[in-house]
N, C-alpha and C positions, 0 to 999 in steps of 0.2 A: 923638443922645441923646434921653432919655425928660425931660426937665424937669421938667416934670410931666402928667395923663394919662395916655392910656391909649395904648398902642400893642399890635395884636393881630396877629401873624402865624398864618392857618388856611389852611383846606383843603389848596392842594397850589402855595400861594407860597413864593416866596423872600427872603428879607431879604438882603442882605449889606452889612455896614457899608462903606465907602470911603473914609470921612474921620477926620479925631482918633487918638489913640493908645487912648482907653477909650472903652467904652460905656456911658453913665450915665444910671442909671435915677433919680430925684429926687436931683437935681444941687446944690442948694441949699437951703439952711437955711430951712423953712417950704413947700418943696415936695413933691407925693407925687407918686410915678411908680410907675407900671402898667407892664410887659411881660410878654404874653403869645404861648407856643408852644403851639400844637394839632395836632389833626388828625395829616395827614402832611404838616406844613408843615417848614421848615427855615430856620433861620437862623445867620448865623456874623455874627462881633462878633471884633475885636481883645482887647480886654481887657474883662469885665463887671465893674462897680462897680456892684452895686445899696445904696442911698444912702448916697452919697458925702460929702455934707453933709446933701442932703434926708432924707426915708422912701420907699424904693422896696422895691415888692412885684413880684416875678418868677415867674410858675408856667407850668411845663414839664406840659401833659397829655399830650401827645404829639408826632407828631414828632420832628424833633432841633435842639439849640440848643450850637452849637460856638464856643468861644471857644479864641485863641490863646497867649493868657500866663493867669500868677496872676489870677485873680478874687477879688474881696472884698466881703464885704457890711458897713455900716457902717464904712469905710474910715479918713474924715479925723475928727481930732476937731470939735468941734460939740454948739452949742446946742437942734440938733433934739429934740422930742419923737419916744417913740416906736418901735418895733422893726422895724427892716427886715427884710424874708424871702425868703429863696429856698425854694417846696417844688416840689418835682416828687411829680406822683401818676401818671405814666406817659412814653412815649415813651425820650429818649436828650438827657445830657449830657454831651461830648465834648473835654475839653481835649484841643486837635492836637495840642502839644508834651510830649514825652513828661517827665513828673516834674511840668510845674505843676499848681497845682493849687487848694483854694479855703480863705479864711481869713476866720472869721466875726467880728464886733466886733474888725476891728482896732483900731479908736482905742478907748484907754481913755474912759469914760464914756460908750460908744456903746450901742446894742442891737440886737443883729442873732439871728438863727435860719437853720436850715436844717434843713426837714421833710421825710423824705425816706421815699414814702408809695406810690411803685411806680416803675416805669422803672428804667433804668441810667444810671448816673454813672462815666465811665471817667476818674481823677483820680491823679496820681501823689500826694495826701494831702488829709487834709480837716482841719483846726484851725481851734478857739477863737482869739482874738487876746486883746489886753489889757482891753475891754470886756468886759458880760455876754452870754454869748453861752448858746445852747439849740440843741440837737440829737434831734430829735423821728425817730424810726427807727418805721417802721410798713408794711412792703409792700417798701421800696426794694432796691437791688443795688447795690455797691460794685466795677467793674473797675480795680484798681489797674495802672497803667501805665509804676510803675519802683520797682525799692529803694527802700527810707526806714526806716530807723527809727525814724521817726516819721512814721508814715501818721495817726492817727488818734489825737488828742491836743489836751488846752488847753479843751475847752467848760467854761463854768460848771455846766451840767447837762444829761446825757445822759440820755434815755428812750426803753427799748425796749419798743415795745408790741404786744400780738398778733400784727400780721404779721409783725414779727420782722425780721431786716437776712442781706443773703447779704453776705459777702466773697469777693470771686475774686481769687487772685493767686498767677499761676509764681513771682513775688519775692520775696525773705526781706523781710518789712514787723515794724515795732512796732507794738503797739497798747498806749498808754497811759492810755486813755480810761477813766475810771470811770463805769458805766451802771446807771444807777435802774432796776429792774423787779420788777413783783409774781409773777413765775415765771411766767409765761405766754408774755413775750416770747423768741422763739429766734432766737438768732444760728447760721448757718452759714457755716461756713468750706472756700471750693473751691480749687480750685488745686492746683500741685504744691510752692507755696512755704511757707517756715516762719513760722509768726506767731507771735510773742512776746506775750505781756501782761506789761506792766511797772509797769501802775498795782495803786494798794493794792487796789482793788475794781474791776479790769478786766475779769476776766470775768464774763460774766452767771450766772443762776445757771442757764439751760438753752443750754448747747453743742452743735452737731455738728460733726463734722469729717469733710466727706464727700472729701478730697485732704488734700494734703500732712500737715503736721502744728503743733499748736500746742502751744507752751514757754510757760512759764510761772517769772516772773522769781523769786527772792527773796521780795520783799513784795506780791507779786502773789496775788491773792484768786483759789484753783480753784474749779470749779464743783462744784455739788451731783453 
């Protein structure tokens, strides 16, 4: 665990957890934990809990950073000041087991993010929890890893900007995420699977759909 400090995995090391059941980045109320992936470094973790109680900050620039079960950022509740973050601006995030996946401000009263700003994330879904939670899309890639109709749902507030977000998925996924964007941001969608939008204002207002195909619910908001 990251307690607090900094822990940096670069060049062409290896990390690999051995002990505990999670891997906790500011583990306790008033602590800040750093972890950092570069390079062509690698590292695997059982469970990531980035702050758990603490504020832990996690950034993936390269490399790959593989966890085994559900991840969560801002997990337990807690007196912490503060918003814990997960962003990846490059390399590979890789849950082994197929369908987990990551959930942000789980505890109500928490604040967690996840900015996802280049690299690939291969995740069977990404959710908001009962805190406030932000989803910052700018560069990143979305490999979905099993059905869900509910991939991509629950933030407080989503923002698609410039770079825009890919989604890839053979699997029929939901998307019930409503996303903030001034028309610049574009969403792509790959695969040969079916994606739903099922929130009021799910979809962005600039779509591609270079595979399969996207539905669009009822009270689901189409694109320009």
């Amino acid at each position: 665990l990251v307690r607090a400090g900094t822990l940096t995995v670069a060049g062409t090391d290896e990390f690999d957890q051995t002990g505990g059941a999670s891997f906790l980045v500011g583990s306790r109320n008033g602590c800040y934990g750093v972890f950092n992936v570069q390079d062509s470094a690698t590292a695997t973790v059982k469970q990531l809990n980035v702050g758990r109680y603490g504020v832990g900050f996690v950034t993936v620039s390269g490399g790959t950073l593989k966890t085994g079960y559900d991840a969560y950022v801002a997990a337990q509740a807690s007196t912490a000041e503060g918003e814990s973050v997960l962003t990846q601006t490059g390399g590979e995030i890789e849950f082994t087991v197929a369908g987990q996946g990551l959930t942000v401000a789980h505890a109500a009263g928490r604040k967690g993010g996840v900015r996802l700003l280049g690299g690939t994330m291969k995740t069977g879904y990404l959710r908001g929890g009962a805190g406030v939670s932000t989803l910052t899309a700018d560069g990143g890639r979305l490999v979905v890893t099993k059905a869900s109709d509910n991939f991509l749902s629950g933030f407080s507030t989503a923002t698609l900007e410039d770079g825009g977000l890919a989604i890839v998925s053979d699997a029929d996924i939901g998307i019930g995420q409503d996303f903030t964007d001034d028309g610049t941001g574009l969403m792509t969608l790959e695969g040969s699977g079916v994606k739903t939008f099922t929130g009021t204002e799910s979809a962005p207002s600039r779509l591609v759909v270079s595979a399969g195909a996207a539905v669009f619910g009822e009270s689901a908001a189409k694109p320009d």
